[in-house]
MARNUTOR-205419 format. One line per field, with one value per residue (C-alpha): residue number from 1; residue in one letter; x, y, z. Coordinates in Angstrom, 3 decimals, m for minus. Example, Ala and Ser with C-alpha at 12.3 -4.5 7.8 and 13.67 -1.06 7.14 Angstrom:
# residues 2
num <- [1_2]
residu <- [A_S]
u <- [12.300_13.670]
v <- [m4.500_m1.060]
w <- [7.800_7.140]
This chain:
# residues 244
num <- [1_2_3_4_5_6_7_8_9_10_11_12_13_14_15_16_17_18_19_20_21_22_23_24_25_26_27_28_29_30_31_32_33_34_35_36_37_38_39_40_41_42_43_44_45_46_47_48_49_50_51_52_53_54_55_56_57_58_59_60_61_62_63_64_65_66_67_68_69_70_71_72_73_74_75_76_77_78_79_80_81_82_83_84_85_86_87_88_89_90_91_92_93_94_95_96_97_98_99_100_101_102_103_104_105_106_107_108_109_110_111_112_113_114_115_116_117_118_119_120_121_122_123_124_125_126_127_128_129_130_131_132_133_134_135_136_137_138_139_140_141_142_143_144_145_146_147_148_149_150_151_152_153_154_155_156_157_158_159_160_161_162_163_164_165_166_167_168_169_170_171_172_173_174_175_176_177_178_179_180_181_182_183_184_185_186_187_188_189_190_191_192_193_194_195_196_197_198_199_200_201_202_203_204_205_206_207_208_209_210_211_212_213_214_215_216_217_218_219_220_221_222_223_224_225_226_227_228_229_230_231_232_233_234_235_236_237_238_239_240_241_242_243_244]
residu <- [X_X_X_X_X_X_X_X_X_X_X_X_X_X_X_X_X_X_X_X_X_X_X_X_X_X_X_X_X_X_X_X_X_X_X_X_X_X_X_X_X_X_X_X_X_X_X_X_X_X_X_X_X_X_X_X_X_X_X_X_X_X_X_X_X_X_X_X_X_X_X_X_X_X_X_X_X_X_X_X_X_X_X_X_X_X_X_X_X_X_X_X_X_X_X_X_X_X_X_X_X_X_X_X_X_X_X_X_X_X_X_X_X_X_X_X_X_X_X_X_X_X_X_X_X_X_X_X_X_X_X_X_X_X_X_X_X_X_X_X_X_X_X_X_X_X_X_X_X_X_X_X_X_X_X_X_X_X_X_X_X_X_X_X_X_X_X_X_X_X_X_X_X_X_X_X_X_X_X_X_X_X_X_X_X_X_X_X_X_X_X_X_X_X_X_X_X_X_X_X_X_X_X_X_X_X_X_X_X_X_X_X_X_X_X_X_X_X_X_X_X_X_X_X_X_X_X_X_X_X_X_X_X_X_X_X_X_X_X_X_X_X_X_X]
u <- [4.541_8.012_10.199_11.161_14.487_16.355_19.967_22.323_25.382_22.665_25.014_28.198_29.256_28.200_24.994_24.744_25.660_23.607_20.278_21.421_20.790_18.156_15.909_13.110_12.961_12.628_10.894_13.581_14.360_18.301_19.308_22.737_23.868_24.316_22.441_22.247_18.506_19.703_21.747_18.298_15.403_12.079_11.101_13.802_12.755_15.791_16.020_18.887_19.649_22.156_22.543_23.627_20.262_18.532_14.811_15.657_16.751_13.476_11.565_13.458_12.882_9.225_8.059_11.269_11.871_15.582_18.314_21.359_23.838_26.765_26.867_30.117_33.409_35.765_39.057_41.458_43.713_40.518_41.232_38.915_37.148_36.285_34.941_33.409_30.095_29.704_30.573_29.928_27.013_25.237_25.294_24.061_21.323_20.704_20.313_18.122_16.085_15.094_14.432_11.987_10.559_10.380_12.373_13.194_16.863_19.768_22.855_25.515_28.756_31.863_35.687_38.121_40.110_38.532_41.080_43.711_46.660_46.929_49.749_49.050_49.997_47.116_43.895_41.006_37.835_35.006_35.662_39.317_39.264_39.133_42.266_41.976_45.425_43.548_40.605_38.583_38.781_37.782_34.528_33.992_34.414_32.438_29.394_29.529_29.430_26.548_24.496_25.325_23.639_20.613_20.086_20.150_18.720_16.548_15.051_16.384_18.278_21.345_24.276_28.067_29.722_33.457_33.784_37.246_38.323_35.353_36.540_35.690_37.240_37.685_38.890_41.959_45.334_47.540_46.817_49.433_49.393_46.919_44.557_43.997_43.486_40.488_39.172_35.446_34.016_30.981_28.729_29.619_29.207_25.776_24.636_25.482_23.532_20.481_21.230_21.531_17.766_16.061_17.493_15.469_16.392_19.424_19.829_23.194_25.983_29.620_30.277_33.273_32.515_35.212_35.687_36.518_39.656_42.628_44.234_41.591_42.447_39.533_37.452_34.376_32.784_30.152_29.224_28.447_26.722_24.660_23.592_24.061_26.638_28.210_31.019_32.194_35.466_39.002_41.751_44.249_42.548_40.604_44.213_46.290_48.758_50.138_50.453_53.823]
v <- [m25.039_m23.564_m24.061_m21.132_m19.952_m17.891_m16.792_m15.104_m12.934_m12.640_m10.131_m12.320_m13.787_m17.532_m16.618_m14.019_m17.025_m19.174_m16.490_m15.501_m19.507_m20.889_m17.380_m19.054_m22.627_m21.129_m18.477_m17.136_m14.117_m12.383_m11.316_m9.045_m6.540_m4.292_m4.237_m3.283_m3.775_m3.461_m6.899_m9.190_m9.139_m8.255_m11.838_m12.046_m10.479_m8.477_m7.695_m5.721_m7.544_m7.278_m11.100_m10.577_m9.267_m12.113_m10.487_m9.671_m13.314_m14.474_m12.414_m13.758_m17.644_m17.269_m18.532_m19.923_m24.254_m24.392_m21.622_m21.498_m19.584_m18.051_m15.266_m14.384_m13.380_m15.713_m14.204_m17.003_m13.964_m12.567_m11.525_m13.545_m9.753_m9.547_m13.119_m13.394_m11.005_m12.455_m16.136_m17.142_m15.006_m14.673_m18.169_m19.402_m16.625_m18.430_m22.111_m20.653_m18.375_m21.545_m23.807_m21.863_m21.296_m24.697_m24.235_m28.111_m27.660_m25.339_m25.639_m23.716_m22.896_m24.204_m24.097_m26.055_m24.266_m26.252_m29.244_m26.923_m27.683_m31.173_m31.683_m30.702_m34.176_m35.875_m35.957_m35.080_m37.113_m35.852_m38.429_m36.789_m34.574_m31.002_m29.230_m25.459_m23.473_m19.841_m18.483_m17.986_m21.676_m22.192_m20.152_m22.854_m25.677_m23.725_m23.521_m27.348_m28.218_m26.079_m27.479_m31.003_m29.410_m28.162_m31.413_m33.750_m32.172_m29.502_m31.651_m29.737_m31.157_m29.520_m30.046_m28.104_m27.968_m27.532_m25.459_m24.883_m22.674_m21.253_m19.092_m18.456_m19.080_m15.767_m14.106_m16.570_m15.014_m17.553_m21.146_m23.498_m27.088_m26.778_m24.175_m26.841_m29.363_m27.339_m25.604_m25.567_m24.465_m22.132_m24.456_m27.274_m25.325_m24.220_m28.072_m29.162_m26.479_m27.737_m31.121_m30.491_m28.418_m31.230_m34.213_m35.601_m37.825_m36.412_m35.567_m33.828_m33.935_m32.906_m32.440_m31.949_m29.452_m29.038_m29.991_m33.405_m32.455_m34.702_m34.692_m34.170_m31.757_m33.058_m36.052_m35.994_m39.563_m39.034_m35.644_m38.371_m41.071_m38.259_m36.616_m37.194_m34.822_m35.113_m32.375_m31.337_m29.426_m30.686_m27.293_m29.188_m29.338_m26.284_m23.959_m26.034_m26.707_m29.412_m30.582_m30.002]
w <- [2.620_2.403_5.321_7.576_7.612_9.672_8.762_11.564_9.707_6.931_5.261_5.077_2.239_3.078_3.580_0.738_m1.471_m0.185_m0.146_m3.692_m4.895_m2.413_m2.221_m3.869_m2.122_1.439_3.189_4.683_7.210_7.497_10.590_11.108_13.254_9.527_7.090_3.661_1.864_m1.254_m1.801_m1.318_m3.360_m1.951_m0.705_1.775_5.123_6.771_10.414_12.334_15.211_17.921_18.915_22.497_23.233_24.229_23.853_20.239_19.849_21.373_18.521_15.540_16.381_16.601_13.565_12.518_11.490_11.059_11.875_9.859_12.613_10.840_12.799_14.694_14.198_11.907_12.562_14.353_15.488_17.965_21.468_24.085_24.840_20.801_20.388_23.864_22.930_19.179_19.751_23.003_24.298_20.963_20.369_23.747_23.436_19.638_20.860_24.086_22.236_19.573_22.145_23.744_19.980_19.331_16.073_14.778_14.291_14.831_12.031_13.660_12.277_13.646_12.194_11.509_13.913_16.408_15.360_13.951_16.623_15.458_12.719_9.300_8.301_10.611_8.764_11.338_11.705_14.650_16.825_17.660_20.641_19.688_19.421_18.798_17.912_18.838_21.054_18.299_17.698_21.833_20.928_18.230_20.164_22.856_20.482_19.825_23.254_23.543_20.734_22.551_25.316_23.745_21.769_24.510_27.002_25.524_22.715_19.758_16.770_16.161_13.275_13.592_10.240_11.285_8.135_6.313_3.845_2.510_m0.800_m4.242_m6.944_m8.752_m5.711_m5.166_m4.160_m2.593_m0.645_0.836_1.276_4.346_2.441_m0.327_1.886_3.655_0.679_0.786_m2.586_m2.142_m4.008_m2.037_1.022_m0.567_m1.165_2.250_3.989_1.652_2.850_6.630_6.460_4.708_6.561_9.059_12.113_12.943_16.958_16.879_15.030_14.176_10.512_8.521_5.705_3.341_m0.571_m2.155_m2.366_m3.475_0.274_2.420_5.998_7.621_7.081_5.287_5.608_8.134_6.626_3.533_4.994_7.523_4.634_1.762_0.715_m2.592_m2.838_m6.272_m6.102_m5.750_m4.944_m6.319_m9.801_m9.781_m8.458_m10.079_m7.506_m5.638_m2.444_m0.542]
C-alpha cells in the first residue's frame, strides 16, 4: 500500500516539484490556502485550507502517514504580525492536529535563517545554537522547538530540514558567495524529502538541506549518515562562479 501524504503550501514551487516527480509513488493530498486544479493531475487530491483553523487541520491529518509542512511564509524581511498567523499558529495547529491523528511523522520545513547571524565564514552544523538574523528566521526556530516538543513528549517522529537556497537552474539571476554556499538544487531537495518519508527510526531531528556544494554554508554530515542523502549538485560548477 502506498503511503499517505499530505503536503501543506501544496501550490509552492517545492512541493509542485516534488508532486510533479513523486505523483505516482504516493497517495498524496495538497493542501493550500489557493488553489489552482489545473497544475496536478487527477490522482492528486487538492484541498483549500486555511491552516490557522485548527478544525480544518484536524480533517486533513485523518488518514494521513507522513506530512511534508512547507507551508508558511519564506520571506526573511516579514513583520512578526505577517509571520505570526502562517508560521507560528499554523504550524502548532499542524504538529497538534497530527498528533491527535496519529500520523507517523511530521517533516517540517525550517531555514537556514535560523543560523544566518553567524559569520558567513563559520560553516554551521545543528549542534550550534540557533542564530536567526530576522523574525522570519525566529518562526523557524520556533517550529523546531515545537517539533522537539511533539516528538518527545507527544510520541511523534518529526525531521526539520533547515533548507537553503532552494532554486532552479534555468531561473538563475545572480548569487553571491553565501548563495552558492546554500544552494539547494531542486532535485536534491526532491531526493531528501524521499529519504526523510521512507526512513524509519528516526525520533527527531535537525537536518541541514543544502547541495554538495564546493564550500558548504551549512553542514551536511548528519543529514548523510541520518539518511542516506546523496546530493548531486555543486553551485560552483553548475553557475560557474567562484567563491569570494
Amino acid at each position: 500500500m502506498k503511503k499517505r501524504i499530505l503536503i501543506t503550501g501544496g501550490f509552492g514551487k517545492i512541493a509542485q516539484y516534488f508532486v510533479k516527480k513523486f505523483c505516482d509513488n504516493y497517495e498524496i493530498t495538497v493542501a493550500d490556502i489557493v488553489i489552482k486544479e489545473e497544475i496536478y493531475p487527477e490522482n492528486i487530491k487538492i484541498i483549500k485550507a486555511d491552516l490557522t483553523d485548527l478544525e480544518v487541520c484536524n480533517n486533513l491529518c485523518i488518514g494521513i502517514d507522513t506530512i511534508i509542512h512547507l507551508a508558511g511564509i519564506a520571506n526573511p524581511d516579514s513583520s512578526f504580525n505577517e509571520v505570526l498567523n502562517a508560521n507560528i499558529i499554523a504550524s502548532k495547529n499542524i504538529f497538534e492536529a497530527a498528533t491527535k491523528a496519529n500520523c507517523k511523522r511530521v517533516i517540517y520545513a525550517s531555514s537556514a535563517q535560523t543560523i544566518e547571524s553567524y559569520s558567513e565564514d563559520i560553516q554551521i552544523n545543528k549542534n550550534m545554537p540557533v542564530r536567526p538574523k530576522n523574525l522570519y528566521g525566529v518562526s523557524k526556530c520556533f517550529g523546531e522547538a515545537l517539533g522537539a516538543y511533539y516528538a518527545f513528549q507527544e510520541n511523534i517522529s518529526v525531521i526539520c530540514l533547515r533548507i537553503g537556497a532552494y532554486e532552479f537552474p534555468n531561473d538563475f539571476t545572480e548569487m553571491n558567495a553565501r548563495d552558492l554556499s546554500a544552494f539547494l538544487h531542486p532535485d536534491d531537495c526532491n531526493q531528501l524529502l524521499d529519504k526523510c518519508i521512507k526512513t524509519e527510526n528516526l525520533k527527531y531531528e535537525i537536518l541541514n538541506a543544502i547541495s554538495n556544494n564546493r564550500y558548504k554554508r551549512l553542514d551536511i554530515t548528519e543529514t548523510i549518515e541520518k539518511v542516506g542523502y546523496n546530493p548531486k549538485a555543486n553551485a560552483f560548477d553548475l553557475f560557474k562562479l567562484k567563491a569570494e
